[in-house]
C-alpha positions as CSV (number, residue, x, y, z in Angstrom):
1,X,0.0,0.0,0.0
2,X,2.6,2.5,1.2
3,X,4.1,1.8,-2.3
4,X,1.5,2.7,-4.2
5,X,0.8,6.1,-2.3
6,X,4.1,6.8,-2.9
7,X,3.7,6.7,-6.7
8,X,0.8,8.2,-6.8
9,X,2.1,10.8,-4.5
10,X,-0.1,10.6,-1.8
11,X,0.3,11.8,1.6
12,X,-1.2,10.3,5.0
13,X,-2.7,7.7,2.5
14,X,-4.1,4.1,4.3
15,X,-6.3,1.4,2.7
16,X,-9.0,3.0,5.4
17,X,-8.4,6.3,3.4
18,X,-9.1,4.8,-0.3
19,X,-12.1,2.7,1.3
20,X,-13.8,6.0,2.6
21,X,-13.1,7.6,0.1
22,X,-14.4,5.3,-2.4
23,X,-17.9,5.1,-0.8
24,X,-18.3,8.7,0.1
25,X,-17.1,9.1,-3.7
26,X,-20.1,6.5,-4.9
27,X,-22.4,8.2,-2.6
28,X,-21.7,12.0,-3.5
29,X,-22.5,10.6,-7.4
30,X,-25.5,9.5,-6.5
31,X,-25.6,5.9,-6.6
32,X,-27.6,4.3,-4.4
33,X,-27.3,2.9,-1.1
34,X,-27.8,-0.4,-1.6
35,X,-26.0,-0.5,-4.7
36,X,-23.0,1.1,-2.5
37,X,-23.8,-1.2,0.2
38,X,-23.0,-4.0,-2.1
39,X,-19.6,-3.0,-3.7
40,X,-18.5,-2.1,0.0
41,X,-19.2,-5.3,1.4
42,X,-21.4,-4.4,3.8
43,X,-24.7,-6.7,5.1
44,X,-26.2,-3.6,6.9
45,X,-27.6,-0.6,5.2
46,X,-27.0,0.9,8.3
47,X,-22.9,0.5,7.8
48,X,-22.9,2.1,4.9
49,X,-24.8,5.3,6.2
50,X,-21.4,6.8,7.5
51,X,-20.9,7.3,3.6
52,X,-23.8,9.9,3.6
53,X,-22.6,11.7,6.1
54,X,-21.2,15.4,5.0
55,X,-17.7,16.0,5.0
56,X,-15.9,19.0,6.5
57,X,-15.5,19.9,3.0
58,X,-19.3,19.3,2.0
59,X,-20.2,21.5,4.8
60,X,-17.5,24.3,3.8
61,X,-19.1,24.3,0.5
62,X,-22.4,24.4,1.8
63,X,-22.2,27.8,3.6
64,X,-20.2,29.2,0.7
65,X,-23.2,28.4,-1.5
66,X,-25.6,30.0,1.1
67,X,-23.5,33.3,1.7
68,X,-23.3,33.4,-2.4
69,X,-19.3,32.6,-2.9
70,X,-20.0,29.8,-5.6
């Protein structure tokens, strides 16, 4: 793993990392739950509601929108 951040030139990255990111990824493109739920892994739906969850970033972006930045 470390190997492959490295080439890819990523920082701080861990397999938890690319796993998050890859279902907040599916999630933020609008596929749905249980279709997420699936290519996660995951029996529960209620596992893969961490994935809908907004991000710091989602939130940042949210009150930019609101104060009329974007």
């Amino acid at each position: 793993m470390t190997k492959y951040a490295y080439q890819a030139r990523l920082e701080d990255c861990t397999s938890h990392t690319l796993r998050h990111t890859f279902g907040k990824t599916l999630v933020d493109a609008g596929v749905p739950l249980d279709q997420v739920a699936t290519l996660m892994g995951h029996e529960s739906l209620d596992t893969t509601k961490v994935y809908t969850r907004p991000s710091k970033r989602d939130l940042e972006r949210a009150v930019r929108r609101a104060a009329g930045e974007v």
